[in-house]
C-alpha positions as CSV (number, residue, x, y, z in Angstrom):
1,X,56.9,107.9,128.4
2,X,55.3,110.7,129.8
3,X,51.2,111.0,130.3
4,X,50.6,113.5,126.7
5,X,53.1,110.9,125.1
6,X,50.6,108.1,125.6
7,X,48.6,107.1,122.0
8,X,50.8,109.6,119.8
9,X,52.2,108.7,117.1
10,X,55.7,106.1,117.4
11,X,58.9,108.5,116.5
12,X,59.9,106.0,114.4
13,X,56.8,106.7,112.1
14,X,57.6,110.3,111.4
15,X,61.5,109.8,111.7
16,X,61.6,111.2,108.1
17,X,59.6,114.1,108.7
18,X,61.9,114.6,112.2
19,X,65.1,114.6,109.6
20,X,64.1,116.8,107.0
21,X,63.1,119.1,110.0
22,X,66.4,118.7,111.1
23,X,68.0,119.7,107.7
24,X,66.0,122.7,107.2
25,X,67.0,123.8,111.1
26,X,70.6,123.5,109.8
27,X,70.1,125.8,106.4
28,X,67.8,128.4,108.5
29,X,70.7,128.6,111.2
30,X,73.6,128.4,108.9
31,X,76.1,131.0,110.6
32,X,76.0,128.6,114.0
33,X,75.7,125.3,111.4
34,X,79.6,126.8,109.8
35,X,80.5,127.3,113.0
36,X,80.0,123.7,114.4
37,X,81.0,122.2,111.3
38,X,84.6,124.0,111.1
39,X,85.0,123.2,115.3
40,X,84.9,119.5,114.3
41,X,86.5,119.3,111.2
42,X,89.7,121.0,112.7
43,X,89.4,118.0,115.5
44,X,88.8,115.3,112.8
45,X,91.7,116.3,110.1
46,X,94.0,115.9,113.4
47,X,93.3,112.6,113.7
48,X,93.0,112.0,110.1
49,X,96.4,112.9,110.2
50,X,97.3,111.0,113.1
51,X,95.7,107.7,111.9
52,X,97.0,108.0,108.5
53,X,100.7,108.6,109.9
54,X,100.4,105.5,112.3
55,X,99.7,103.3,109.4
56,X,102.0,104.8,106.9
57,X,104.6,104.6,109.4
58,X,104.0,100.7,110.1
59,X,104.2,100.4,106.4
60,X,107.2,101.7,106.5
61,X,108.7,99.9,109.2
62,X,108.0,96.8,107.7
63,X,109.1,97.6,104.1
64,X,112.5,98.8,105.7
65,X,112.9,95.3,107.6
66,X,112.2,93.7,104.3
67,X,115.0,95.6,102.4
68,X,117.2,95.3,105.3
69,X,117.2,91.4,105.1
70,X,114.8,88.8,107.2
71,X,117.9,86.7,107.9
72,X,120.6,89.5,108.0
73,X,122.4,91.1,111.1
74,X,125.0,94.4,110.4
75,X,127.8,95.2,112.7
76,X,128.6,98.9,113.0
77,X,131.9,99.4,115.1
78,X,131.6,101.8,117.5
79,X,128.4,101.9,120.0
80,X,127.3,105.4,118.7
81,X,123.5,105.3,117.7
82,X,123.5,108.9,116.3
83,X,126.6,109.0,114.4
84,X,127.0,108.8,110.8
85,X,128.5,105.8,109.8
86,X,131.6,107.4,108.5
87,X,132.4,108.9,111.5
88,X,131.8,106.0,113.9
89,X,135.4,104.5,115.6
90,X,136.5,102.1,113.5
91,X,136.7,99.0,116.2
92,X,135.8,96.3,113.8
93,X,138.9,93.9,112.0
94,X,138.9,91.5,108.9
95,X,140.1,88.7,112.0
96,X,136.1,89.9,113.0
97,X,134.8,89.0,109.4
98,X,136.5,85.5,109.3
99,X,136.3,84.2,112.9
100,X,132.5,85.7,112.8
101,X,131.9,83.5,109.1
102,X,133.7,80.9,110.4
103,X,132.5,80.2,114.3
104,X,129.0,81.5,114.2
105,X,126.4,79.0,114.0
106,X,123.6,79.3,111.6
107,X,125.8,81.9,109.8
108,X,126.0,81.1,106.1
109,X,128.3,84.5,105.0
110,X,130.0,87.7,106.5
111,X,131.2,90.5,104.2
112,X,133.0,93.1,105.1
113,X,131.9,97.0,104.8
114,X,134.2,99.6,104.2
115,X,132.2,103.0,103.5
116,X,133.8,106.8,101.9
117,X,131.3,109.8,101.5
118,X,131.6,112.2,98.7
119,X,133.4,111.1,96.2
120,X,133.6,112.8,92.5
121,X,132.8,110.4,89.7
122,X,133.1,111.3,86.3
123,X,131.6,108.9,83.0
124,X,129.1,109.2,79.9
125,X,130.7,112.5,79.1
126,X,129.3,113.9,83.0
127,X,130.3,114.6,86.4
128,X,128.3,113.5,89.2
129,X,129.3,113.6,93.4
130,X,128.7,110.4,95.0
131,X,127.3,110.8,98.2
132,X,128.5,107.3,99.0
133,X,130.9,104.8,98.2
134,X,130.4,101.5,99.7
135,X,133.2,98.5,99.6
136,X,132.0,94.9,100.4
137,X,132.2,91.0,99.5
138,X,131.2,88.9,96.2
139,X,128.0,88.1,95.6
140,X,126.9,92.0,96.8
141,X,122.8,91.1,95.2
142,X,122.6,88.1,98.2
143,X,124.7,89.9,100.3
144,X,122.5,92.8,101.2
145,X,119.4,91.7,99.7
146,X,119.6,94.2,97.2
147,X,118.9,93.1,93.1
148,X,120.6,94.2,90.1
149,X,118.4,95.9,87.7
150,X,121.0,94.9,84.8
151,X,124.3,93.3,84.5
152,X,126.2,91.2,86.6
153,X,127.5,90.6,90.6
154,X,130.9,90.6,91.6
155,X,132.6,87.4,91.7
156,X,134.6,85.7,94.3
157,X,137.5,86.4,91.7
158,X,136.9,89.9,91.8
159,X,137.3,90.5,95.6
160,X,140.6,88.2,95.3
161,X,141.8,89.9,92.7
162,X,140.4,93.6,93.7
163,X,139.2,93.9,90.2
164,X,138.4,97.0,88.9
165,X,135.0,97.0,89.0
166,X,131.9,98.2,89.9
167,X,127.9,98.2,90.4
168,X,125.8,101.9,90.4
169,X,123.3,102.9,92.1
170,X,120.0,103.8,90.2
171,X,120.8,107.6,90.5
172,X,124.2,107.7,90.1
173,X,123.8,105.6,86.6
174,X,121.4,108.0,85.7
175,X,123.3,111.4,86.3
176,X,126.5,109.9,84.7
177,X,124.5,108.0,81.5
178,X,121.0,109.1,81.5
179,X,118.8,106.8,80.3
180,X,121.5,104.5,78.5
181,X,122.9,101.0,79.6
182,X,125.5,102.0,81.8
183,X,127.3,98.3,81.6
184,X,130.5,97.6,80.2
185,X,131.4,101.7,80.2
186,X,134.1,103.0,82.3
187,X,133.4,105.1,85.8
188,X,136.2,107.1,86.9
189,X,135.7,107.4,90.7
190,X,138.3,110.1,91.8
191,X,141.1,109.3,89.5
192,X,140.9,105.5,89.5
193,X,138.6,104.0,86.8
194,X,136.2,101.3,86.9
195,X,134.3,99.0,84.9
196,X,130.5,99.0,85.1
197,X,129.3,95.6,86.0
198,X,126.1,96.0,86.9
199,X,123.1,99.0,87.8
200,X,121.4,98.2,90.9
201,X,117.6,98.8,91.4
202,X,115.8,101.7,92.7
203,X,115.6,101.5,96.5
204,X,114.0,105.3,97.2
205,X,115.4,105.3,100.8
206,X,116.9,108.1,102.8
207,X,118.8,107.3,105.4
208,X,120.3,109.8,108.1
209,X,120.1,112.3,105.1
210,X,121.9,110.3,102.0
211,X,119.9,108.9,98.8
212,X,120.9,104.9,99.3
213,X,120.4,105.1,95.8
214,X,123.1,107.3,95.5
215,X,126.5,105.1,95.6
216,X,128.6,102.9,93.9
217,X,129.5,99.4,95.3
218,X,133.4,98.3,94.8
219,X,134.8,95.2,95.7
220,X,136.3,96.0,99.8
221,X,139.6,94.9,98.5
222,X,139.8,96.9,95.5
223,X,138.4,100.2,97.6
224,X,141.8,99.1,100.1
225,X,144.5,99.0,97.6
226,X,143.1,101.7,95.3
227,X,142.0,104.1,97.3
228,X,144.6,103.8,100.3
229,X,142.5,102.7,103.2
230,X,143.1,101.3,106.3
231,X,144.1,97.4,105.7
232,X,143.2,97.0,109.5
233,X,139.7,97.9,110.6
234,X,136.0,97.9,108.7
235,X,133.4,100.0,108.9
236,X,131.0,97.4,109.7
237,X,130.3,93.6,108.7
238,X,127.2,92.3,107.4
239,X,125.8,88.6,108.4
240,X,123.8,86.5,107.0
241,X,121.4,83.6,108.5
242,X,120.4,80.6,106.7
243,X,117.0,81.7,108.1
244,X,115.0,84.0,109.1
245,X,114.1,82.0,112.3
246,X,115.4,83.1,115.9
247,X,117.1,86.2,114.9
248,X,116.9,87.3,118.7
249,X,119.3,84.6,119.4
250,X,121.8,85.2,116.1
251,X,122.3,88.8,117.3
252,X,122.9,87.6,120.9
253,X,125.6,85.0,119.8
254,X,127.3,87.9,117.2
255,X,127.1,90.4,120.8
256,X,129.2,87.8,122.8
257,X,131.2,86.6,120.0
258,X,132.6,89.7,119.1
259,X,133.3,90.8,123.0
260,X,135.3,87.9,123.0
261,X,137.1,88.8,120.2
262,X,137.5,92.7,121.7
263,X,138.2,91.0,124.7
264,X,135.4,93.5,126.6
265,X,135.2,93.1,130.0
266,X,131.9,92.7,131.8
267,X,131.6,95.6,132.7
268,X,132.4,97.5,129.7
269,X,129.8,98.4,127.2
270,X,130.1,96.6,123.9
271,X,132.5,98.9,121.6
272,X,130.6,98.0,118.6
273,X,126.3,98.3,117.1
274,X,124.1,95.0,116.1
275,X,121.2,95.9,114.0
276,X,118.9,93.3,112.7
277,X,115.5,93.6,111.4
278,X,113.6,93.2,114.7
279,X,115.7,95.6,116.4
280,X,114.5,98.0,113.2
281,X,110.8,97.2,113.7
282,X,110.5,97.9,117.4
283,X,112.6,101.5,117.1
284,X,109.7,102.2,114.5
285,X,107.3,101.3,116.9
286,X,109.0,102.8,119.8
287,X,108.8,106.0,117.8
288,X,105.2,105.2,117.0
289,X,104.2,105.1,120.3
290,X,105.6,108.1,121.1
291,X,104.3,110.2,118.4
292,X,100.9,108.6,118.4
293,X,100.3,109.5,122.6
294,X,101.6,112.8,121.8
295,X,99.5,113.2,118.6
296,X,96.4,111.5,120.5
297,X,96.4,113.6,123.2
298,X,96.6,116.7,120.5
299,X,93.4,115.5,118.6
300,X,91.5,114.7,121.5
301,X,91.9,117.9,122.6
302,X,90.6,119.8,119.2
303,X,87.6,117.0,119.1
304,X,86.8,118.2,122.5
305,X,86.8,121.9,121.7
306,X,84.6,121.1,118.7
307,X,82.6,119.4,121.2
308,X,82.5,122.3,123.6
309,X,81.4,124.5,120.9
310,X,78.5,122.4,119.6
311,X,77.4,121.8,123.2
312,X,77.3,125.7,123.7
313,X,76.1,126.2,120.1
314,X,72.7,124.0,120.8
315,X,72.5,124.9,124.4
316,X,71.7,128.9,122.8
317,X,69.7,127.6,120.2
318,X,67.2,125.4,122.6
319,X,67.3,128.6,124.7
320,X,66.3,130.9,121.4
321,X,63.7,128.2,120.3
322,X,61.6,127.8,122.4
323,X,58.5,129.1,121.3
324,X,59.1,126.7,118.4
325,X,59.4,123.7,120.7
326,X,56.3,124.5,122.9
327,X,54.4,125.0,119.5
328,X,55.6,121.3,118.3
329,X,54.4,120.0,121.5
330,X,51.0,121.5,121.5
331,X,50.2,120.0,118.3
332,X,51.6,116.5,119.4
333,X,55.0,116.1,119.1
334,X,56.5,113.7,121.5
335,X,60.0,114.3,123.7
336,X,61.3,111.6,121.5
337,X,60.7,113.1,118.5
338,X,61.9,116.5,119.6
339,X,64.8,114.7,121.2
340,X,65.5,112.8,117.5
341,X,65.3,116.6,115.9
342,X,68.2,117.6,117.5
343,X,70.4,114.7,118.1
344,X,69.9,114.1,114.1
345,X,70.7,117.8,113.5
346,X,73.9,116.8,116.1
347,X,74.9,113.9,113.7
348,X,74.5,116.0,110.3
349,X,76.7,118.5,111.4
350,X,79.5,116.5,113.1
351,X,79.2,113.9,109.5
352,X,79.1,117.1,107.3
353,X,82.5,118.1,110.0
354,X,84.2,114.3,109.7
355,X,83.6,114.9,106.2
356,X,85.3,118.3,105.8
357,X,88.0,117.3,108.7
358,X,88.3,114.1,106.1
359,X,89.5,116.1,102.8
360,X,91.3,118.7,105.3
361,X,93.6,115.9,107.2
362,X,94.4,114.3,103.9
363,X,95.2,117.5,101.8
364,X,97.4,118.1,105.1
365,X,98.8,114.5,105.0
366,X,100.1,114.9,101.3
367,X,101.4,117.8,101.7
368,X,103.7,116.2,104.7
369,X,104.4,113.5,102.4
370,X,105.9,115.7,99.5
371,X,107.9,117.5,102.2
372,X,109.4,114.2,103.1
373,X,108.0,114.6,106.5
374,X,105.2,111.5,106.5
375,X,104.1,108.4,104.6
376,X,100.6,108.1,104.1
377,X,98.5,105.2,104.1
378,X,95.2,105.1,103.1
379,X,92.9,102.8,104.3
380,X,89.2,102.1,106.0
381,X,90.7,102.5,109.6
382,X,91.3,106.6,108.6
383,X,87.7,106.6,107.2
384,X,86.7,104.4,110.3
385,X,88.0,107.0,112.6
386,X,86.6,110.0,111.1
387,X,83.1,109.4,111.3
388,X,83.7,107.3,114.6
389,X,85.1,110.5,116.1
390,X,81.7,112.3,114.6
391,X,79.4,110.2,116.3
392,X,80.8,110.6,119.6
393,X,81.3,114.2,119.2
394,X,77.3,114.2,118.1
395,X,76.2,111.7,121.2
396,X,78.2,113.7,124.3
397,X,78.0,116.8,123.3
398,X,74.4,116.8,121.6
399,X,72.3,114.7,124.2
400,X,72.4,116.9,127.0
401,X,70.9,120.0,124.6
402,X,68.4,117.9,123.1
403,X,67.1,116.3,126.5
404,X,66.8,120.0,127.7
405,X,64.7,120.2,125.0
406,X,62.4,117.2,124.7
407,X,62.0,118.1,128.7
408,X,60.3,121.3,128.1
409,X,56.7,122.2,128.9
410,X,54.6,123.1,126.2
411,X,53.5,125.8,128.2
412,X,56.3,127.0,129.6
413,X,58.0,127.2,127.0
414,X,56.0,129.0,124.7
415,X,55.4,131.4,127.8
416,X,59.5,131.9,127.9
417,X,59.9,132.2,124.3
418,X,57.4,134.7,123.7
């Protein structure tokens, strides 16, 4: 404390006069106030943005690991990660599906997948173009960890028999029936009719571009001999775990069991994909950890500029105010008091920014989300963040103006400002 701050007042006593002074400062100088206030809200919608993505994205992750299957490992032949399925090489056999159910430990089924895109369907008096049309085991609700929303699973019967059957997908049963029980009617699927057996429920997933809600299941043996596939090779096989425990190890075992049965050398890469739900979760994250250093970096740098400016913006108005500073001080006012004034007019901005940068980011956010371009998650960490970022903003960017401040001389600087 310096000598003429010795018996004043404490700044905590006249903190509420110091605040309301600091409020009116903001209204009387309400060009530079906007000015500050739109730097960090620009700064703080960024990483509202940012923080909301994150989350929304780990949501995701873990919601698409759910639906994939805990327990579950797929088998995609080829080894092409940015293929569509349809148009991967067919390396995978039916010998695969039964040696794989049979001589895999742990391994309580393996169904076979046989996949055709685009197929016209035709039922309830309407025409509708399935984007796919999948062909697999009995029991397909178990199977792929996917319920029925009415009717009935395929039976072992049915795949021995290649029944005529079928279950829809929610949108599918909705652009061929509407809003009517689609079970029991008749779906003809490019010439070859089929009996309804059961709707499956909405999944809302898009997957390398196709509604997985758009499809009909068959029975892989009836999608062979009615539709004149390939009796040789599968498009994938799905396998299922008796529990969800040491899936790292399941996949491992599927990897060398199945270069076995390709008879791959050791130094030939595998000529076939394993997918399981952790391999799922740390893509995501991979992805996440890309995007969010990228997107950091990005906010950091609009924080800072919103910085910069309120820095410059208080380092002009200590410079223009001086005559009311030195006048402050002649009648008593300590450096910490003047120092309070404008680190609390700092921290009304930069909130009054967090909170515009708030509504921005999340109008921005919902906007990505109806584009299909983000999922959003609200939650305290996004509000967290905002009004984190404003306080630091407020302390390293404000202190430096308002220490030049309390420093002054009272008579120095009402000799300067006037």
């Amino acid at each position: 404390m310096s000598a003429r701050d010795k018996g004043r007042v404490p700044v905590l006593a006249v903190l509420p006069r110091v605040l309301r002074l600091a409020l009116r400062t903001i209204v009387v100088f309400r060009a530079r106030s906007v000015f500050i206030v739109l730097a960090v809200a620009f700064g703080v919608a960024a990483l509202t943005v940012i923080v909301a993505a994150m989350e929304g994205a780990g949501r995701k992750a873990e919601e698409l690991a759910d639906t994939f299957g805990p327990s579950a490992i797929f088998v995609a032949g080829g080894n092409l990660m940015y293929q569509p399925m349809g148009n991967r090489p067919r390396t995978l056999t039916w010998n695969d599906v039964r040696r794989v159910g049979s001589e895999l430990p742990g391994a309580v089924s393996a169904q076979p997948f046989l996949l055709r895109e685009k197929m016209p369907a035709s039922g309830g008096g309407r025409r509708h173009l399935v984007a796919s049309v999948v062909g697999t085991g009995e029991n397909y609700r178990a199977t792929w960890n996917w319920p029925l929303a009415e009717g009935e699973d395929f039976t072992a019967a049915d795949v021995q028999g290649g029944a005529g059957v079928c279950l829809l997908g929610s949108m599918v049963a909705r652009g061929l029936f509407g809003s009517r029980s689609p079970v029991g009617d008749v779906v003809v699927l490019d010439r070859v009719p089929l009996v309804v057996r059961g709707v499956l429920q909405p999944r809302n997933i898009v997957a390398a571009g196709v509604e997985q809600d758009d499809r009909i299941v068959l029975p892989a043996t009836t999608m062979v001999r009615r539709f004149n596939l390939d009796r040789t090779y599968l498009n994938g096989i799905r396998i299922n775990f008796a529990s969800p425990e040491g899936m790292d190890g399941n996949a491992k075992r599927v990897q060398a069991l199945l270069r076995v049965l390709h008879d791959r050398q050791p130094d030939e890469a595998d000529d076939f994909l394993v997918v399981s739900p952790l391999v799922v979760l740390r893509f995501v994250s991979f992805l996440k950890g890309g995007f969010g250093v990228f997107l950091g970096v990005t906010a950091l740098a609009a924080l800072l500029v919103g910085g910069f400016i309120l820095a410059n913006l208080f380092h002009l108005s200590v410079a223009e105010r001086q005559t009311e500073i030195g006048m402050k001080k002649a009648i008593g006012a300590t450096d910490a008091a003047i120092l309070m004034q404008f680190l609390a007019e700092a921290l009304y901005l930069t909130t009054l920014g967090a909170m515009a940068g708030l509504g921005l980011g999340l109008v921005i956010a919902r906007m990505l989300e109806r584009l299909d371009m983000l999922t959003l998650r609200l939650s305290p960490a996004v509000f967290m963040a905002a009004f984190v970022a404003a306080l630091a903003v407020a302390l390293v960017f404000g202190l430096q103006p308002a220490r030049r401040a309390a420093r002054m001389e009272p008579v120095a600087a009402l000799k300067e400002g006037a």
